[in-house]
N, CA, C and O atoms as a Maestro MAE file, in Angstrom:
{
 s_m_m2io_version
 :::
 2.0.0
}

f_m_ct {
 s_m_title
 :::
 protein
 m_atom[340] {
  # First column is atom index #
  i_m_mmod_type
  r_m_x_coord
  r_m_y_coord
  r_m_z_coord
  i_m_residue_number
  s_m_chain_name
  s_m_pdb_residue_name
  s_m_pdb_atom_name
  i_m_atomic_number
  :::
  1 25 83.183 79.088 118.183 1 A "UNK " " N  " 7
  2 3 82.759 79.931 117.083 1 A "UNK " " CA " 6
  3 2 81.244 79.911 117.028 1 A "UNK " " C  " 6
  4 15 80.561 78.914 117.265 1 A "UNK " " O  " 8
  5 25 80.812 81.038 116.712 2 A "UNK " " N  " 7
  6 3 78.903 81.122 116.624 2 A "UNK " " CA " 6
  7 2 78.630 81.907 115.365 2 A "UNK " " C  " 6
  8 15 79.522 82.071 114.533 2 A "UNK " " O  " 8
  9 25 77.338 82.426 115.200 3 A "UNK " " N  " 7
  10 3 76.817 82.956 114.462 3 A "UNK " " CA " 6
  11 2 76.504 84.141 115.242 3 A "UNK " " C  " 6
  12 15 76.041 84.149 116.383 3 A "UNK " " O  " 8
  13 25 76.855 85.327 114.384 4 A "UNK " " N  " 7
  14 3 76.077 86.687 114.976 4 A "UNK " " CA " 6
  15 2 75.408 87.601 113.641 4 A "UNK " " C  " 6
  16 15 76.055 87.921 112.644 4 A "UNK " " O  " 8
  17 25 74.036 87.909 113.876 5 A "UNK " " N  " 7
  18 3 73.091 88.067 113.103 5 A "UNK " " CA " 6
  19 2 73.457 89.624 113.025 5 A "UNK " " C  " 6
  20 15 73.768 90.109 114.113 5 A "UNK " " O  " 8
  21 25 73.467 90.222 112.266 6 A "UNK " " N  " 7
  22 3 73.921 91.793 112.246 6 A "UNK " " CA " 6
  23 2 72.621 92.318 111.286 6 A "UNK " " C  " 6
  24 15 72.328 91.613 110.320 6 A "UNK " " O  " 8
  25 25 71.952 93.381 111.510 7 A "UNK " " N  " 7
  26 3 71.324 94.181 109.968 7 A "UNK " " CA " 6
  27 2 72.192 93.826 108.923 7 A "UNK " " C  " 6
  28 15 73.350 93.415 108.995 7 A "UNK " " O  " 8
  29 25 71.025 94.172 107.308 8 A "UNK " " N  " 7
  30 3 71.584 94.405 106.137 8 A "UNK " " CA " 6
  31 2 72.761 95.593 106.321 8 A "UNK " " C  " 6
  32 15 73.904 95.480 105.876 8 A "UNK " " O  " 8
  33 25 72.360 96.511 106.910 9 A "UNK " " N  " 7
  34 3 72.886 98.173 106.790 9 A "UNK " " CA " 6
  35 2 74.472 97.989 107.453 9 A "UNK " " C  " 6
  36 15 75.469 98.543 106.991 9 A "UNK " " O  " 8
  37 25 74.458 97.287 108.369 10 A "UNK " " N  " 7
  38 3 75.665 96.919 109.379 10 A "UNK " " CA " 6
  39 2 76.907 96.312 108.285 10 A "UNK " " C  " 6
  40 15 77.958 96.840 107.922 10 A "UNK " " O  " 8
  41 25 76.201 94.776 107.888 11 A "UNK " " N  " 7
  42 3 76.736 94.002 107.135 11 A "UNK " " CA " 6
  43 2 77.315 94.733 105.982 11 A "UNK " " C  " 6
  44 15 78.505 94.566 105.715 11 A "UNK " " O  " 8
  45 25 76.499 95.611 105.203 12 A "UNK " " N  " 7
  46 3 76.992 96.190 104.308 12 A "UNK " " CA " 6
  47 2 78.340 97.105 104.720 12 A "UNK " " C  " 6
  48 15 79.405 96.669 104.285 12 A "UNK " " O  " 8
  49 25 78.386 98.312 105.504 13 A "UNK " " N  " 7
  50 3 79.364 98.774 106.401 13 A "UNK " " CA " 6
  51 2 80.497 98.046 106.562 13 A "UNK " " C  " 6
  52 15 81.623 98.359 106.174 13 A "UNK " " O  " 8
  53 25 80.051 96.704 107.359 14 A "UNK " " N  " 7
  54 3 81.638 95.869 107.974 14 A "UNK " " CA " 6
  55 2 81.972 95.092 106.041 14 A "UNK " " C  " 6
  56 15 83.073 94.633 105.737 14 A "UNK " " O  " 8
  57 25 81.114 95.121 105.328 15 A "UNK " " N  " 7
  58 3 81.606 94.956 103.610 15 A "UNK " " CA " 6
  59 2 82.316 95.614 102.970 15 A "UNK " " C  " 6
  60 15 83.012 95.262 102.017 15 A "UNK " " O  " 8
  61 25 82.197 96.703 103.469 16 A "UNK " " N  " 7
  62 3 82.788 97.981 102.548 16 A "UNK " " CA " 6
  63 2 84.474 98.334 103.196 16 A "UNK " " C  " 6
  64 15 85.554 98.617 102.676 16 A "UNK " " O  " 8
  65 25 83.939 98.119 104.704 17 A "UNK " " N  " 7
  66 3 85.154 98.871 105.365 17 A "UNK " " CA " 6
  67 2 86.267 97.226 105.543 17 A "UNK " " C  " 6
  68 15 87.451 97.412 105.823 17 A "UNK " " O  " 8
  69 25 85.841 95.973 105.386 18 A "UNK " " N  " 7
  70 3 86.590 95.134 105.314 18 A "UNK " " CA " 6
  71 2 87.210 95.286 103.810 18 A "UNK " " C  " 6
  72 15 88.250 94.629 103.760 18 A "UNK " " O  " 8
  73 25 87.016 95.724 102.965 19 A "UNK " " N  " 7
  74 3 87.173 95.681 101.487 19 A "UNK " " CA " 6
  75 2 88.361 97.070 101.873 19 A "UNK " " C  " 6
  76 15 89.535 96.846 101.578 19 A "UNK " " O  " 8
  77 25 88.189 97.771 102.199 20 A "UNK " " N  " 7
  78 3 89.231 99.056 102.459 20 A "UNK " " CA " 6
  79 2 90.711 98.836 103.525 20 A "UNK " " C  " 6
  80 15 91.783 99.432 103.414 20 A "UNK " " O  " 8
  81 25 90.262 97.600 104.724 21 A "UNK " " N  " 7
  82 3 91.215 97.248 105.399 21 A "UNK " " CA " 6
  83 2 91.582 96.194 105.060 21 A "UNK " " C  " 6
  84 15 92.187 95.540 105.909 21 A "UNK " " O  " 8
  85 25 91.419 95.712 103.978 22 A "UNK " " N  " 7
  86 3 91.812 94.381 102.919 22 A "UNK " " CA " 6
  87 2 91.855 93.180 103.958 22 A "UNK " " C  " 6
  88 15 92.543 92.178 103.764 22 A "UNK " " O  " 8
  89 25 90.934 93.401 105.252 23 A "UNK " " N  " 7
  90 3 90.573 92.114 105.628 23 A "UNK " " CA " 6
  91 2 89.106 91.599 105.207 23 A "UNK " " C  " 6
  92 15 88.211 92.111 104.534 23 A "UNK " " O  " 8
  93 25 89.238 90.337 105.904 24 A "UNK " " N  " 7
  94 3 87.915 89.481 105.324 24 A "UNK " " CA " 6
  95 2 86.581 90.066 106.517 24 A "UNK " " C  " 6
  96 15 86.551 90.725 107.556 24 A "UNK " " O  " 8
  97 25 85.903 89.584 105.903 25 A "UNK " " N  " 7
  98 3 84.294 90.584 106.363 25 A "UNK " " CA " 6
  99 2 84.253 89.806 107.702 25 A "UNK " " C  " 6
  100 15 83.388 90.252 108.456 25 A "UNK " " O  " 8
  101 25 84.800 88.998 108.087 26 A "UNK " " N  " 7
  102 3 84.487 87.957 109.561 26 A "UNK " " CA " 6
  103 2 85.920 89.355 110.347 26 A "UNK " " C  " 6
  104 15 85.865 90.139 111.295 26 A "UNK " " O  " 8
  105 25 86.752 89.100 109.559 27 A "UNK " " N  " 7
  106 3 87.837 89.459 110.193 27 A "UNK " " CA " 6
  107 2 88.159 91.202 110.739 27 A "UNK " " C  " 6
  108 15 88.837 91.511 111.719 27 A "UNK " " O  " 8
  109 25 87.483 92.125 109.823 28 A "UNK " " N  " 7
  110 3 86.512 93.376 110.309 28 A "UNK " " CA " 6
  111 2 85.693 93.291 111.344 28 A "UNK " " C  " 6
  112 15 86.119 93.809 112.376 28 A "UNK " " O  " 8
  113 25 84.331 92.649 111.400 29 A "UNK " " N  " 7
  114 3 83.796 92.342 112.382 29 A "UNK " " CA " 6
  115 2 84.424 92.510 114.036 29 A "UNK " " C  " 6
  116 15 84.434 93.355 114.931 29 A "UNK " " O  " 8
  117 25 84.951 91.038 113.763 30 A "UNK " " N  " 7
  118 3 85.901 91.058 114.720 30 A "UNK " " CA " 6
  119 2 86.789 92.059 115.418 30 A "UNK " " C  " 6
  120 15 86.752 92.299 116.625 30 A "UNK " " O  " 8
  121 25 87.604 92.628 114.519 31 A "UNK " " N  " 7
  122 3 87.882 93.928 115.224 31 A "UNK " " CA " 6
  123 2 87.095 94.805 115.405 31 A "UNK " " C  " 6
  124 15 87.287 95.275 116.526 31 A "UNK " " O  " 8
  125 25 85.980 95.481 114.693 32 A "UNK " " N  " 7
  126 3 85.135 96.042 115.547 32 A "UNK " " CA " 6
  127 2 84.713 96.163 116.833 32 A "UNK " " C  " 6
  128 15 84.463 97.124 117.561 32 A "UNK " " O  " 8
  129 25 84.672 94.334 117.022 33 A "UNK " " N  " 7
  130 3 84.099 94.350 118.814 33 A "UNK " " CA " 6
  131 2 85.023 94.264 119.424 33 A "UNK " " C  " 6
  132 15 84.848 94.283 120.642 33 A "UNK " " O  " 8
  133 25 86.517 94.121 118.886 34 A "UNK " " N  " 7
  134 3 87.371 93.994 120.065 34 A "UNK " " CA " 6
  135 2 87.360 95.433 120.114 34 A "UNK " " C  " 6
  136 15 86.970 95.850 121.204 34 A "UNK " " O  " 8
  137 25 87.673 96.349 119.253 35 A "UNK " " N  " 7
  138 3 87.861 97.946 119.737 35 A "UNK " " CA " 6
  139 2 86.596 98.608 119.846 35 A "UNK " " C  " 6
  140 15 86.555 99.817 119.618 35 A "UNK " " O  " 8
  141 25 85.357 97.864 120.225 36 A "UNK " " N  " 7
  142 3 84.026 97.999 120.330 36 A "UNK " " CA " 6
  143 2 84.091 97.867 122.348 36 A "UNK " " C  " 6
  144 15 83.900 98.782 123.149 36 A "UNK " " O  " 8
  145 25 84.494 96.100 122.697 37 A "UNK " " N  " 7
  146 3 85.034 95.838 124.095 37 A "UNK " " CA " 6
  147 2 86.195 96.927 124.797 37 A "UNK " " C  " 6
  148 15 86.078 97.525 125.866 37 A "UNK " " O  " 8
  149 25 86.941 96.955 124.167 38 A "UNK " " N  " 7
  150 3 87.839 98.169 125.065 38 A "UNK " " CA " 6
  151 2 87.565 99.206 125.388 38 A "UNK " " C  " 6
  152 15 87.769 99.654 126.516 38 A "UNK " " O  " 8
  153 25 86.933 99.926 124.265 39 A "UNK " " N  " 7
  154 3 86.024 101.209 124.368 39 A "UNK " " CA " 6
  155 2 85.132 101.218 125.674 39 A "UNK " " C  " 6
  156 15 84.831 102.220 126.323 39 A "UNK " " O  " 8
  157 25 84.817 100.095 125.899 40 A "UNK " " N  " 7
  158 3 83.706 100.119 126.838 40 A "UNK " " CA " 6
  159 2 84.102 100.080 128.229 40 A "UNK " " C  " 6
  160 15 83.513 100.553 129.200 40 A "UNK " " O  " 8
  161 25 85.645 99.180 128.149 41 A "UNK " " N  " 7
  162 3 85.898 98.542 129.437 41 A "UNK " " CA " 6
  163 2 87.027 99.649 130.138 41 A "UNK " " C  " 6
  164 15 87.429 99.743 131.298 41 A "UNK " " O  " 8
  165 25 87.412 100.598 128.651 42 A "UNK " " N  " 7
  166 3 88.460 101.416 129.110 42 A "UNK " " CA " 6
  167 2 87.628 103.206 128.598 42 A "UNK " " C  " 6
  168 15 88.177 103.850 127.704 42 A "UNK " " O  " 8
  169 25 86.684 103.619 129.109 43 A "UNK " " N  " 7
  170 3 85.922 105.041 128.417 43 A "UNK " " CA " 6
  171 2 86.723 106.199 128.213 43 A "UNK " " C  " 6
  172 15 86.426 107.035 127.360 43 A "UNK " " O  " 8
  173 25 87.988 106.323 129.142 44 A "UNK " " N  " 7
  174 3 89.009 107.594 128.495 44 A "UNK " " CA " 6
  175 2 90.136 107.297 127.373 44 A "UNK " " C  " 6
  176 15 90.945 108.118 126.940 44 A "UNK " " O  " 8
  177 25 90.018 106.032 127.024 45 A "UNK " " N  " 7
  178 3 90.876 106.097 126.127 45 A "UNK " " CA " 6
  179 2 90.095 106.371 124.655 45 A "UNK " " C  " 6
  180 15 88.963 106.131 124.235 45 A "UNK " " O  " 8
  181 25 91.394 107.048 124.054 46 A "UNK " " N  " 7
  182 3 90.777 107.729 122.414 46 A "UNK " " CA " 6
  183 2 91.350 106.104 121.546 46 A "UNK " " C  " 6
  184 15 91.991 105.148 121.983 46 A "UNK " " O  " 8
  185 25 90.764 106.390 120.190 47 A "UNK " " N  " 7
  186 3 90.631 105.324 119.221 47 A "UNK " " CA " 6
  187 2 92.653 104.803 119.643 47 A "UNK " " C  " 6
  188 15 93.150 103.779 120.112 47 A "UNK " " O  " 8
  189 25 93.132 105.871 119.259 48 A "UNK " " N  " 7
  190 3 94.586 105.439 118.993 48 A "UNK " " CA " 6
  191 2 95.259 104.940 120.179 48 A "UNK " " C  " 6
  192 15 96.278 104.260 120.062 48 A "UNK " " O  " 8
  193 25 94.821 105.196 121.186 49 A "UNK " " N  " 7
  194 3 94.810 104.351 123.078 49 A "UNK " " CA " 6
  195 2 94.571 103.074 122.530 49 A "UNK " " C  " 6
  196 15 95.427 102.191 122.470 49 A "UNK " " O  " 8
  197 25 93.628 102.992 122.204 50 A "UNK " " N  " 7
  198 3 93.012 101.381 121.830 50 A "UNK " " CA " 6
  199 2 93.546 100.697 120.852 50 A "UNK " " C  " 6
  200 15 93.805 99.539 121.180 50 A "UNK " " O  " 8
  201 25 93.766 100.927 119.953 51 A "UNK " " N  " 7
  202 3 94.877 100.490 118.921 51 A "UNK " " CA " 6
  203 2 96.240 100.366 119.673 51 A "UNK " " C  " 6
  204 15 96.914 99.398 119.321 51 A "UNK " " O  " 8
  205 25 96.706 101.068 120.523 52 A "UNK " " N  " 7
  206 3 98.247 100.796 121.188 52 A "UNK " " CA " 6
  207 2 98.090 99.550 121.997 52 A "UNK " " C  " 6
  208 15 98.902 98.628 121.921 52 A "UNK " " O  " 8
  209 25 96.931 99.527 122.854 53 A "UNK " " N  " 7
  210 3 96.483 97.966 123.733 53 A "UNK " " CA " 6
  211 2 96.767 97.141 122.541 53 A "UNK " " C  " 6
  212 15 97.940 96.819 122.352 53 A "UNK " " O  " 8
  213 25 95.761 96.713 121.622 54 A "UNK " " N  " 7
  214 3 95.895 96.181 120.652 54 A "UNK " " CA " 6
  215 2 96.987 95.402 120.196 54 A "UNK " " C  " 6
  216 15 97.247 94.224 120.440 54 A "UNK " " O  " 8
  217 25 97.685 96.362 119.387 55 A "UNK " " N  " 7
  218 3 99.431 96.073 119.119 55 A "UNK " " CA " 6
  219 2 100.258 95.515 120.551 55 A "UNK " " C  " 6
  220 15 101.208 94.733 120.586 55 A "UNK " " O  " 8
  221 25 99.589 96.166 121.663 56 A "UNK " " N  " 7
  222 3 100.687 95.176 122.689 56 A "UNK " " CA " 6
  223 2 100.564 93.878 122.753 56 A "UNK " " C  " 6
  224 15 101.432 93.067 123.076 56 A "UNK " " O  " 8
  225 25 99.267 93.646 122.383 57 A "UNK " " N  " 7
  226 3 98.273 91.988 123.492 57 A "UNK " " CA " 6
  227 2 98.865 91.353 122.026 57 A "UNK " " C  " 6
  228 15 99.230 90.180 121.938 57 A "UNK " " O  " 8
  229 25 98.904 92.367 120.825 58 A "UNK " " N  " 7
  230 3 99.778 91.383 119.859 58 A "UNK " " CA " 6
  231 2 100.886 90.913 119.989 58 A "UNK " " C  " 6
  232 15 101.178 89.719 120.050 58 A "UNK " " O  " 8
  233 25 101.837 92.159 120.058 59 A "UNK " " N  " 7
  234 3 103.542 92.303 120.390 59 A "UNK " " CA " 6
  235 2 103.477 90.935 121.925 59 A "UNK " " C  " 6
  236 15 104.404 90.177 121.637 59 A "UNK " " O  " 8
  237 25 103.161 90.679 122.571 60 A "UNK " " N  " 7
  238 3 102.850 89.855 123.687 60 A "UNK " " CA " 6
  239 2 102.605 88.494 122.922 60 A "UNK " " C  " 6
  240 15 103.566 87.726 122.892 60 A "UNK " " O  " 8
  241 25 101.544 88.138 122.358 61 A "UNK " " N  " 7
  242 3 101.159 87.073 121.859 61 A "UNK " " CA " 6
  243 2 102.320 86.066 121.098 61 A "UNK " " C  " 6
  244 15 102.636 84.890 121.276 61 A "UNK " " O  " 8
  245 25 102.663 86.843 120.413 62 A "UNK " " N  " 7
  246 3 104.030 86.746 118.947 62 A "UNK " " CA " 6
  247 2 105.155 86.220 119.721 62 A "UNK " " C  " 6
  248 15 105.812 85.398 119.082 62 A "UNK " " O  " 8
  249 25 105.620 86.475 121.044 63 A "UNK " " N  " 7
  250 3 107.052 86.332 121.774 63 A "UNK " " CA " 6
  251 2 107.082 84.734 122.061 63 A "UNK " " C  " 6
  252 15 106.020 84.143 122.259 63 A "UNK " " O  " 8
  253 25 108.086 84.182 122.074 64 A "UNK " " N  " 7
  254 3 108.558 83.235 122.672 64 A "UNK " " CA " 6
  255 2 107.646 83.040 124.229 64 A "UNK " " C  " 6
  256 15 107.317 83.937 125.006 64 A "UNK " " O  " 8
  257 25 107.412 81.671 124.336 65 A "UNK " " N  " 7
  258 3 106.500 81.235 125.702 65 A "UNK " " CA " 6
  259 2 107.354 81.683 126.999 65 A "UNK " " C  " 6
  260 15 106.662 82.140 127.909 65 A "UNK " " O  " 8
  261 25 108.725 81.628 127.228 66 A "UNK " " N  " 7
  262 3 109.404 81.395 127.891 66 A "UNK " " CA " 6
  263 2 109.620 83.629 128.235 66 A "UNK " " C  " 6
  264 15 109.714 84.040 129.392 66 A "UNK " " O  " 8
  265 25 109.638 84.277 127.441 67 A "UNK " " N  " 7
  266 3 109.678 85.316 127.575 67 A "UNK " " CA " 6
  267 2 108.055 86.205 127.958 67 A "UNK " " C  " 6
  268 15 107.834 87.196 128.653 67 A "UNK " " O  " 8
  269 25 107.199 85.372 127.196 68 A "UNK " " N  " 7
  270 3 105.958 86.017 127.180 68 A "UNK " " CA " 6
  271 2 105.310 85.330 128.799 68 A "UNK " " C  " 6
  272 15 104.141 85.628 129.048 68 A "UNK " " O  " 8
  273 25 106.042 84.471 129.812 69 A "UNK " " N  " 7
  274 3 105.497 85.021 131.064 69 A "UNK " " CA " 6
  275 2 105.883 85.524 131.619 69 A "UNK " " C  " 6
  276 15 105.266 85.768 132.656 69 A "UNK " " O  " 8
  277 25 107.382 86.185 131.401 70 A "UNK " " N  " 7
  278 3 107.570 87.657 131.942 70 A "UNK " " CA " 6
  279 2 106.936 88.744 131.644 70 A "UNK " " C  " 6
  280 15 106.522 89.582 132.445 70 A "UNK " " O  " 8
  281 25 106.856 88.755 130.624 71 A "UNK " " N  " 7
  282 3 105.842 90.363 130.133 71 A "UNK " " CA " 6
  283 2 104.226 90.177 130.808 71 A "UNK " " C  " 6
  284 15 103.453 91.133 130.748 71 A "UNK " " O  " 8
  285 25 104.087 89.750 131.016 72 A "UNK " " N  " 7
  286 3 102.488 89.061 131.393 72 A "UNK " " CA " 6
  287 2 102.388 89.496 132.784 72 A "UNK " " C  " 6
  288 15 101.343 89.933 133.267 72 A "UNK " " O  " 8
  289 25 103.781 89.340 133.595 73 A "UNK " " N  " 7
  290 3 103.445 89.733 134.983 73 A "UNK " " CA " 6
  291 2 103.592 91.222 135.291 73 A "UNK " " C  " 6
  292 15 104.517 91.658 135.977 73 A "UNK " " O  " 8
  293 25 102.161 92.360 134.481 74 A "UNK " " N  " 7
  294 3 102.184 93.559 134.445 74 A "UNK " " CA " 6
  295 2 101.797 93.863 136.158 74 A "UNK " " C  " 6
  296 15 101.517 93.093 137.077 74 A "UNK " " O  " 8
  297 25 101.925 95.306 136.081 75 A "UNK " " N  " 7
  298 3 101.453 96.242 137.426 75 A "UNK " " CA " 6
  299 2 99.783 95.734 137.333 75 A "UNK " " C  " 6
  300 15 99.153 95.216 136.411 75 A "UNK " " O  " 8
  301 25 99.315 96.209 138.987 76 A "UNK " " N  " 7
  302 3 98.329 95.848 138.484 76 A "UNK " " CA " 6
  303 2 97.076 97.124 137.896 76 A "UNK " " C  " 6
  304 15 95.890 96.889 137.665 76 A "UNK " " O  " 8
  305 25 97.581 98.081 137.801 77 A "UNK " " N  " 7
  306 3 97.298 99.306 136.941 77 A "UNK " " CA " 6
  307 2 97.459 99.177 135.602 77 A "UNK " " C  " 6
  308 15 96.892 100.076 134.980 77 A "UNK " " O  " 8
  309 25 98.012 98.407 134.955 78 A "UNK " " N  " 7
  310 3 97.999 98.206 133.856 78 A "UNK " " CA " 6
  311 2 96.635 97.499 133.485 78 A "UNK " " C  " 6
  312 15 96.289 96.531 134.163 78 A "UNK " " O  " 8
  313 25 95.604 98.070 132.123 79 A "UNK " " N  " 7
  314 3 95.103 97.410 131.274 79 A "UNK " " CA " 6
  315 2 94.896 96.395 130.691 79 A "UNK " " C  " 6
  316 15 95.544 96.241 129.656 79 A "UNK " " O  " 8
  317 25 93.916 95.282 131.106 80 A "UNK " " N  " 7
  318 3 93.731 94.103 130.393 80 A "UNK " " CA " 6
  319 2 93.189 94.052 129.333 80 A "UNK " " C  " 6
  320 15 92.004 94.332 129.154 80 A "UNK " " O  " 8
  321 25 93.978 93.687 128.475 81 A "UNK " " N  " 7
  322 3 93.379 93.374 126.993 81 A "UNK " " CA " 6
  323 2 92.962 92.644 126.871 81 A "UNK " " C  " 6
  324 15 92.390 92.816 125.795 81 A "UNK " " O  " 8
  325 25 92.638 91.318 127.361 82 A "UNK " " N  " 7
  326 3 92.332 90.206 127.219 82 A "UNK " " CA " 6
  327 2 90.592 89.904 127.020 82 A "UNK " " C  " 6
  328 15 89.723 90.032 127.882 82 A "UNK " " O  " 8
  329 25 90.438 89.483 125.640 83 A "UNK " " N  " 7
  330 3 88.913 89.713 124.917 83 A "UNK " " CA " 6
  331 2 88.315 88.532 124.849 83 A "UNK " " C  " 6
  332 15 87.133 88.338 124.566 83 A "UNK " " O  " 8
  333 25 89.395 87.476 125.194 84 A "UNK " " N  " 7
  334 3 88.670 86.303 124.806 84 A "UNK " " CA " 6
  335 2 87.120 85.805 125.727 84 A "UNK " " C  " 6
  336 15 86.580 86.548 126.547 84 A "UNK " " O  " 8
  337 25 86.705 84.672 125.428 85 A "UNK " " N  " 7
  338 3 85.844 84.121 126.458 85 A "UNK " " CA " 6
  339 2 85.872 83.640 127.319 85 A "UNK " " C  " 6
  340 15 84.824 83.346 127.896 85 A "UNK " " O  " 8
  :::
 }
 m_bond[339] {
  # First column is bond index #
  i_m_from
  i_m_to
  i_m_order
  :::
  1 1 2 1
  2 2 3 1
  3 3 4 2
  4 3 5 1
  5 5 6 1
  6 6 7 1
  7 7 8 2
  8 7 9 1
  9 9 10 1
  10 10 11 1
  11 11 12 2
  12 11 13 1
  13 13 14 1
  14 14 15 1
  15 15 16 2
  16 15 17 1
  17 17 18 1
  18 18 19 1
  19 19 20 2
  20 19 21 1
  21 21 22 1
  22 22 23 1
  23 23 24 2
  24 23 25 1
  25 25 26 1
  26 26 27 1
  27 27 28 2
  28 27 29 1
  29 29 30 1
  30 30 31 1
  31 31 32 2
  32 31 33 1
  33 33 34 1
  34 34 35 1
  35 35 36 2
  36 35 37 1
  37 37 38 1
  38 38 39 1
  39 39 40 2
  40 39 41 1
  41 41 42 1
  42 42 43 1
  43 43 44 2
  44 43 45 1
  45 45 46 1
  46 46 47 1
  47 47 48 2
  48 47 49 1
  49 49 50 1
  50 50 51 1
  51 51 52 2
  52 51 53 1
  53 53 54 1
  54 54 55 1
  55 55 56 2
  56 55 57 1
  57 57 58 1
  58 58 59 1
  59 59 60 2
  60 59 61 1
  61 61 62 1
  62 62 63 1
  63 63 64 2
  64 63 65 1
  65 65 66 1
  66 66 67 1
  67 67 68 2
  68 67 69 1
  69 69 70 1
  70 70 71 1
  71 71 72 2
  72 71 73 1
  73 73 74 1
  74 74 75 1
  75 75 76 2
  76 75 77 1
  77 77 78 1
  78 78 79 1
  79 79 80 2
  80 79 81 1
  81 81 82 1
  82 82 83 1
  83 83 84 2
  84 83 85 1
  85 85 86 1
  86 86 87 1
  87 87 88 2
  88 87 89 1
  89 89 90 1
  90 90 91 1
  91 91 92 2
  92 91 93 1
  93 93 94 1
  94 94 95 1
  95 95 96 2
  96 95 97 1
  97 97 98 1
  98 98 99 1
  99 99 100 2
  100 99 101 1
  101 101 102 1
  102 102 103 1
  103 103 104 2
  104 103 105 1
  105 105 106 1
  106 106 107 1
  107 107 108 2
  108 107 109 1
  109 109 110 1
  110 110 111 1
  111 111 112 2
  112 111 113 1
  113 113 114 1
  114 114 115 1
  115 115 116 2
  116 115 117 1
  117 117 118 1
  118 118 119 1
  119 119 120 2
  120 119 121 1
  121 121 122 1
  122 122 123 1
  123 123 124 2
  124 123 125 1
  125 125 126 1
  126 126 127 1
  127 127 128 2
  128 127 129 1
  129 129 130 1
  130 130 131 1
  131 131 132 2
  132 131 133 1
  133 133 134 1
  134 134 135 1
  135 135 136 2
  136 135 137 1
  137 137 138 1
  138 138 139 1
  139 139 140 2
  140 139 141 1
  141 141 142 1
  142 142 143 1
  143 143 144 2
  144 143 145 1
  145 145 146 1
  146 146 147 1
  147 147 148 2
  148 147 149 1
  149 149 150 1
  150 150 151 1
  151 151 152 2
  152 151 153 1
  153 153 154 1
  154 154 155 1
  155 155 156 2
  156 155 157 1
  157 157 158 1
  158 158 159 1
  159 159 160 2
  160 159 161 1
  161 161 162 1
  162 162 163 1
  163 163 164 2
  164 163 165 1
  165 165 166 1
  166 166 167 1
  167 167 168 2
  168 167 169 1
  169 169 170 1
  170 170 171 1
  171 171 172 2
  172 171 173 1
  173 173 174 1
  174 174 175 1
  175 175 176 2
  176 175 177 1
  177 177 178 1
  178 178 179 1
  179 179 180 2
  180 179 181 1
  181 181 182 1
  182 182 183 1
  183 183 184 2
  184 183 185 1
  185 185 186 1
  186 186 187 1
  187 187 188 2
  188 187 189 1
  189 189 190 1
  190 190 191 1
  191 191 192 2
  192 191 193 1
  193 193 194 1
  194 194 195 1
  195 195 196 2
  196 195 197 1
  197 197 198 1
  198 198 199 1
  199 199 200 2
  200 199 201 1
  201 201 202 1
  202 202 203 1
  203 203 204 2
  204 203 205 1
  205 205 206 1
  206 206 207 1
  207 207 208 2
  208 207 209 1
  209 209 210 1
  210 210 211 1
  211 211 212 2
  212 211 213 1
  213 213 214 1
  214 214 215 1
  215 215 216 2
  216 215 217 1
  217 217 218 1
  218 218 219 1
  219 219 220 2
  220 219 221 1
  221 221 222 1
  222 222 223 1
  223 223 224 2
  224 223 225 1
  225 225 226 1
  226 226 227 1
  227 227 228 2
  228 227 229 1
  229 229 230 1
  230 230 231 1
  231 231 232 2
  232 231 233 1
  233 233 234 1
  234 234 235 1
  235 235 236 2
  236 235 237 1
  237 237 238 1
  238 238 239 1
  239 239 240 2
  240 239 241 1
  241 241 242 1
  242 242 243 1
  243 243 244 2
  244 243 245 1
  245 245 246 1
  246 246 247 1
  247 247 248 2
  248 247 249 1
  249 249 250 1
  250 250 251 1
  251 251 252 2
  252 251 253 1
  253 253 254 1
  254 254 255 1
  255 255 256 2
  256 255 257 1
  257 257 258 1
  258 258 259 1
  259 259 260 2
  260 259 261 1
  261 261 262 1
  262 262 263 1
  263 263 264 2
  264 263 265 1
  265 265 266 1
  266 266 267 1
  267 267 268 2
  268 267 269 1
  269 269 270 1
  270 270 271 1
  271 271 272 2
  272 271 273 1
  273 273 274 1
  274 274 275 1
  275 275 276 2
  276 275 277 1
  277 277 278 1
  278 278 279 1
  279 279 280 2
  280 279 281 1
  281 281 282 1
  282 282 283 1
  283 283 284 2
  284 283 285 1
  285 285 286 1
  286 286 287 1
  287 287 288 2
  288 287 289 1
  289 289 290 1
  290 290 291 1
  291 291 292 2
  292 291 293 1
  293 293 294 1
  294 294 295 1
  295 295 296 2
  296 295 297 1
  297 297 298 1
  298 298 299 1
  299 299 300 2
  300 299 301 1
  301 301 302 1
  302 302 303 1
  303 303 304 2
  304 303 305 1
  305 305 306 1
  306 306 307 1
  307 307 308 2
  308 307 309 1
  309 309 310 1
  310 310 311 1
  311 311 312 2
  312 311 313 1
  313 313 314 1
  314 314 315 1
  315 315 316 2
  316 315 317 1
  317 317 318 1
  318 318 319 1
  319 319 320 2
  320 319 321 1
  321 321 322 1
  322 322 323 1
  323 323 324 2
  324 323 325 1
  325 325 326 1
  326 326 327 1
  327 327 328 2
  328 327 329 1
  329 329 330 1
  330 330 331 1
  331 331 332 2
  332 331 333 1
  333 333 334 1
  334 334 335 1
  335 335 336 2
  336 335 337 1
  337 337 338 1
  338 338 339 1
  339 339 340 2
  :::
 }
}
């Protein structure tokens, strides 16, 4: 975990729009750069492309260990979601 220094103008933004997605202002953020990272790593996909990755790397996460390394062994055309460090 770190610190990331954002503008007033930003901060205020990820304030307002965390207050509207009734998450916490860290927890906005955060999604920002993850659908900030995909955007970047994937350029034809539209917002709602990126939101479907999203919900999978979730739907994936959530499963049983024993099932979730079957799903894991995608094509290799398939999309990595994977944001971590």
């Amino acid at each position: 975990m770190g610190i990331v220094k954002v503008s007033s103008e930003t901060h205020e933004n990820i304030r307002i729009a965390s207050k509207a997605m009734t998450r916490s202002i860290n927890a906005q953020a955060e999604h920002w750069m993850k659908v900030g990272m995909l955007a970047e790593r994937n350029p034809g996909f539209n917002y709602g492309e990126i939101l479907s990755l999203l919900l999978k790397e979730a739907e994936q996460s959530s499963q049983p260990e024993n099932q979730n390394t079957r799903v894991n062994k995608a094509p290799k055309n398939q999309v990595n979601t994977n944001t971590g460090n």
